[in-house]
C-alpha positions as a printed NumPy array, in Angstrom:
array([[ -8.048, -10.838,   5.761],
       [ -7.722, -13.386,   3.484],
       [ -6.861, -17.163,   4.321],
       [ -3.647, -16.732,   1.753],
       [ -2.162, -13.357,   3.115],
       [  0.805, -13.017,   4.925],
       [ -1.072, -10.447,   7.403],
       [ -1.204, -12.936,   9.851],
       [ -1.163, -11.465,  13.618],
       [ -1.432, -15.387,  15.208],
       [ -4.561, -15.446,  17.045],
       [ -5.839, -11.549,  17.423],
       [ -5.353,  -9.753,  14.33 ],
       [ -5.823, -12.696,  12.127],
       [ -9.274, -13.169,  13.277],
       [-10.178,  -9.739,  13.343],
       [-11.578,  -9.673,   9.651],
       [-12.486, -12.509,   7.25 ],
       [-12.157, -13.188,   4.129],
       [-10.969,  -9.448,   3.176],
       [-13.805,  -7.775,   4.08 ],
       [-14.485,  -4.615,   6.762],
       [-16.335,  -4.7  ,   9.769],
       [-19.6  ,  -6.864,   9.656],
       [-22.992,  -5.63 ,   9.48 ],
       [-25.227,  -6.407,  12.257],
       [-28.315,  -8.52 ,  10.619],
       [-30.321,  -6.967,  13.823],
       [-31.533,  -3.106,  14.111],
       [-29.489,  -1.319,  16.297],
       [-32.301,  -0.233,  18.424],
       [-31.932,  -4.339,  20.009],
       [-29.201,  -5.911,  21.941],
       [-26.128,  -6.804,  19.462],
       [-25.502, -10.549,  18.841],
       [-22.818, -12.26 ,  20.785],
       [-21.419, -13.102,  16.806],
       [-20.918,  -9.275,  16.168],
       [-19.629,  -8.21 ,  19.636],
       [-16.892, -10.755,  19.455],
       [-15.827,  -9.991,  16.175],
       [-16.211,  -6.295,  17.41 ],
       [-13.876,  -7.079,  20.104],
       [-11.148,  -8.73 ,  18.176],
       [-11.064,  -6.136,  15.759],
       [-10.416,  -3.423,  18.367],
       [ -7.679,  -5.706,  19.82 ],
       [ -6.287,  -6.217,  16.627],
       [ -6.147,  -2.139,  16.771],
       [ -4.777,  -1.809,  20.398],
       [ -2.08 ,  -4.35 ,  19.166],
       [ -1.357,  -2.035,  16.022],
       [ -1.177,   0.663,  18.34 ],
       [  0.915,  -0.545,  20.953],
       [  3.214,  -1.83 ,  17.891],
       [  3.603,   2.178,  16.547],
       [  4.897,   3.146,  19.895],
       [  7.082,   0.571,  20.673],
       [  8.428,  -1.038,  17.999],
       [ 10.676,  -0.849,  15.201],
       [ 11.084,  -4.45 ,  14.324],
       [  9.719,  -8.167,  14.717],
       [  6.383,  -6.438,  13.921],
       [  4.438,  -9.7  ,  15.069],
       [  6.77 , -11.039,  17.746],
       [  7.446, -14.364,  16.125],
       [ 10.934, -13.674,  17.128],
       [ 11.886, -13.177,  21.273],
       [ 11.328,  -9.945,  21.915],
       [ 15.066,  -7.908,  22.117],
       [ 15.5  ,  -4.395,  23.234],
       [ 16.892,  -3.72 ,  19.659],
       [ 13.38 ,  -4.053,  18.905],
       [ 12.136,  -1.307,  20.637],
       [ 12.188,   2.232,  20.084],
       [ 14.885,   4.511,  21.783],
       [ 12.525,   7.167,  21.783],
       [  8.895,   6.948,  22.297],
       [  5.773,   9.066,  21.329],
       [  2.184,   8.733,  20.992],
       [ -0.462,   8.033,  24.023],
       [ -1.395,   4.591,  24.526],
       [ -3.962,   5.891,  27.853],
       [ -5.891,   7.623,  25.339],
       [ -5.91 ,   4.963,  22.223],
       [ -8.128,   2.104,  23.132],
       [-10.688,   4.638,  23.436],
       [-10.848,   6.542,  20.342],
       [-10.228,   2.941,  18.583],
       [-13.708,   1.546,  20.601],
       [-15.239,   4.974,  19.384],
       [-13.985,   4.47 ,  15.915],
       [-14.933,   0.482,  15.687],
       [-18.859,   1.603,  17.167],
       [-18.864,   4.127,  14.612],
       [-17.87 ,   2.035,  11.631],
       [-20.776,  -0.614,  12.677],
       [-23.608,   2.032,  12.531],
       [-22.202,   3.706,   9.169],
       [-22.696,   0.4  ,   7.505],
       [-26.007,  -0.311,   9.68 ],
       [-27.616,   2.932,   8.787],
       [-25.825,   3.88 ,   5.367],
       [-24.483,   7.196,   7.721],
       [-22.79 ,   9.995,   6.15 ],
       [-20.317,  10.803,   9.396],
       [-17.071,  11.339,  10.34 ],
       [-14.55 ,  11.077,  12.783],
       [-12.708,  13.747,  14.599],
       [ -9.994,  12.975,  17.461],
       [ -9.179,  15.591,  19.268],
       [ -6.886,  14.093,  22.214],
       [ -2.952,  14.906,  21.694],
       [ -0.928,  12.166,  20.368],
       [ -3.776,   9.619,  20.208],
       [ -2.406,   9.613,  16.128],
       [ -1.441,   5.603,  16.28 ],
       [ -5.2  ,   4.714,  17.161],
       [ -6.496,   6.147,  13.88 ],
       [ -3.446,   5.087,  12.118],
       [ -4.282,   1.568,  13.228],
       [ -7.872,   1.485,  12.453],
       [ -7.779,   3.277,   8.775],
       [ -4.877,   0.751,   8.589],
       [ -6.382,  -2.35 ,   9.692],
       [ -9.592,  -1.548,   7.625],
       [ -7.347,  -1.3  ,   4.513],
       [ -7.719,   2.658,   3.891],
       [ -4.09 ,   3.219,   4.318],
       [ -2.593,   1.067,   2.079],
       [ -5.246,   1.838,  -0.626],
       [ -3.696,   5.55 ,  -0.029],
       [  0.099,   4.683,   0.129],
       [  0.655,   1.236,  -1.266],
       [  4.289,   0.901,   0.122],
       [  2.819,   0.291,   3.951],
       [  1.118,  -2.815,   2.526],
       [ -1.492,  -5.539,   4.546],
       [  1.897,  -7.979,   5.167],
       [  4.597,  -8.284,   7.631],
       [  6.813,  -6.132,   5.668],
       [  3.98 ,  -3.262,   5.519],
       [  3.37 ,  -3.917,   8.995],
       [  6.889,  -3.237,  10.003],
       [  7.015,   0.161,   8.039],
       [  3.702,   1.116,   9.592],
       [  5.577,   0.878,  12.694],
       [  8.53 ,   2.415,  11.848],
       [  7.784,   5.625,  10.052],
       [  5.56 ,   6.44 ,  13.212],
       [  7.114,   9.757,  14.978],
       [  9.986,   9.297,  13.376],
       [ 11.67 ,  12.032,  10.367],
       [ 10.865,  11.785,   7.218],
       [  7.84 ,   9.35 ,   8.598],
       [  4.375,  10.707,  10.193],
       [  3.532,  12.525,  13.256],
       [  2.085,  11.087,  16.551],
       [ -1.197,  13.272,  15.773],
       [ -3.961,  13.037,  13.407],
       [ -2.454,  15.222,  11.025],
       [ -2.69 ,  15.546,   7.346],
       [ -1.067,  12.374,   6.55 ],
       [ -3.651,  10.405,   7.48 ],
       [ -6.723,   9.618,   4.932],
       [ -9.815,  11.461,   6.256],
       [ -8.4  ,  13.985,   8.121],
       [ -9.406,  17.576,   8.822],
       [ -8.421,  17.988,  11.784],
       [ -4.931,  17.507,  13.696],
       [ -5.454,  16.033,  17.294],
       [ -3.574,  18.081,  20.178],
       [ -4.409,  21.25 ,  18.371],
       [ -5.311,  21.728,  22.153],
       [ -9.166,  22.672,  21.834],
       [ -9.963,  23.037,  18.338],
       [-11.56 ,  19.817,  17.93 ],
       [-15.275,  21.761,  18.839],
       [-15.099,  24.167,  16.326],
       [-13.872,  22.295,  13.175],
       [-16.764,  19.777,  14.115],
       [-19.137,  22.102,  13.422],
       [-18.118,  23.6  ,  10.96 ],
       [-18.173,  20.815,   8.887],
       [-21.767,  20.273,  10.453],
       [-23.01 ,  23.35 ,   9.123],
       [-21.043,  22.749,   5.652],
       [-23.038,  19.358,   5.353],
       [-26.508,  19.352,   5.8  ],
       [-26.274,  15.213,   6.599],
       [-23.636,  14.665,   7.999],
       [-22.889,  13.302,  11.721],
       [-19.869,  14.522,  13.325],
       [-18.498,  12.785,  16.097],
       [-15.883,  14.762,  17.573],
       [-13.701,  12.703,  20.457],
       [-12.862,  15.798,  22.87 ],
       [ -9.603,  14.966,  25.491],
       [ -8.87 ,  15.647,  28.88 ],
       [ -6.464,  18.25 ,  28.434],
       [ -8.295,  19.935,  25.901],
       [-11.931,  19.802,  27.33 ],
       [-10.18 ,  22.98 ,  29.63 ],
       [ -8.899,  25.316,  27.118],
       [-10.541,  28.41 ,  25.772],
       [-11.264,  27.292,  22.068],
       [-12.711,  24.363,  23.662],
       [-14.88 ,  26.15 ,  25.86 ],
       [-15.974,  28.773,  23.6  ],
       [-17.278,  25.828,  21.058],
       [-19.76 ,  24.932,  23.273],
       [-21.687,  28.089,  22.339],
       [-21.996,  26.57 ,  18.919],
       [-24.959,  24.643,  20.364],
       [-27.238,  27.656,  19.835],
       [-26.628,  28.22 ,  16.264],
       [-26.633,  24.75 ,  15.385],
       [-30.07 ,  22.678,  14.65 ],
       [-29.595,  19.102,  13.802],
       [-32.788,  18.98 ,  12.019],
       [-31.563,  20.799,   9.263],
       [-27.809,  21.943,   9.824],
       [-25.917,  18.167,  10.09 ],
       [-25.077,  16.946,  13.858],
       [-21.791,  17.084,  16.33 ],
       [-21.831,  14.668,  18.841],
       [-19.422,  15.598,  21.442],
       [-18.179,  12.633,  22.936],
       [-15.769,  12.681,  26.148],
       [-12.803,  10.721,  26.535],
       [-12.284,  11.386,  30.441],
       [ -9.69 ,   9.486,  31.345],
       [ -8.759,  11.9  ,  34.518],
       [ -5.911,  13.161,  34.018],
       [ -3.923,  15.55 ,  31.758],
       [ -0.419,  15.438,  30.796],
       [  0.992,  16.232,  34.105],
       [ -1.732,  16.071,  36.543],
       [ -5.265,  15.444,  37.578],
       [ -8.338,  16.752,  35.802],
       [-10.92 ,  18.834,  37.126],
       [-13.9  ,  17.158,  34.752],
       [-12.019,  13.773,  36.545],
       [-12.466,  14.924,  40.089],
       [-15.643,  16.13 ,  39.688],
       [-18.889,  14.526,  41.238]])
């Protein structure tokens, strides 16, 4: 951000991006081992996300904790998944650094439920969000309504839904995740779909059944889906098979 904004976050999210720009480009191919330069920026930036995240959750004032934190800060009720979150933001951060290595035509599809404040936080920390609605602005007073309209009426809802700029598919749909991913593959010739698939979700039907998409789809010529899972080993309210398995 730039040295004059008010978006300070004190040490993480200050540091995260420089002088207004997005997410660096690696001067090395991506076929080599990534500089120690780029990784730590890469790692402050997805801090600078987990700390946006955590601050949708919890929070509904003192949005950068220069004040001690108060339980009239906090939230009385609180939604969104932060087990699930600094995953899809370390997806989304990897993701970012080979669009703008490779010039990639992809997109991002999160399927886990609730994992809505990760995105939120990236497309906001990458400026996206306020270029789309102006009012949740890169300062402390944007920052606060970022957190405050989260899961809350008349705000946004703790998925990906259609709120949020880029999306075409709502996470926690509960195993849809497969099938809109390629769809859009075979729609778009070039494009890369990564499609994050959840715990929960990974046993459903839909889910399931979207793995038979394999055989109609050829990445040579139809686009790509690249299934990533986010197996954290456990579902809402218990273990997960894919988690206990060998």
């Amino acid at each position: 951000m730039k040295e004059n904004s008010t978006y300070r976050f004190d040490v993480t999210i200050s540091s995260a991006v420089e002088d207004g720009s997005r997410l660096p480009v690696a001067e090395e191919s991506v076929e080599g081992p990534l500089s120690d330069e780029l990784l730590g920026k890469m790692q402050r930036y997805w801090q600078a996300a987990n700390y946006l995240t955590v601050g949708q959750i919890y929070l509904k004032d003192n949005p950068l904790l220069r004040e001690p934190l108060d339980p009239s800060h906090i939230k009385p009720r609180l939604l969104g998944h932060w087990g699930t979150s600094p995953g899809l933001s370390l997806i989304y951060v990897h993701l970012n650094r080979l669009i703008r290595e490779q010039d990639l035509d992809a997109i991002y599809l999160a399927g886990p439920g609730h994992g809505g404040p990760a995105v939120l936080a990236n497309v906001y920390l990458e400026g996206t969000y306020s270029e789309v609605y102006s009012e949740v602005s890169q300062d402390t007073a944007g920052m606060r309504r970022l957190f405050r309209q989260f899961s809350t009426p008349g705000g946004v809802p703790s998925h990906v839904s259609v709120p949020t700029p880029g999306s075409i598919h709502e996470g926690g749909e509960l195993g849809y995740v497969l099938t809109h991913a390629f769809g859009a593959a075979f729609d778009n010739p070039n494009l890369l779909v990564a499609a994050v698939v959840g715990d929960g979700e990974a046993e459903t039907g839909p889910l399931e059944g979207s793995w038979k998409s394999i055989s109609f789809l050829n990445p040579a010529r139809d686009g790509a889906v690249l299934p990533v899972l986010h197996l954290n080993g456990y579902k809402i309210a218990y273990p997960k098979v894919l988690g206990r398995a060998s």
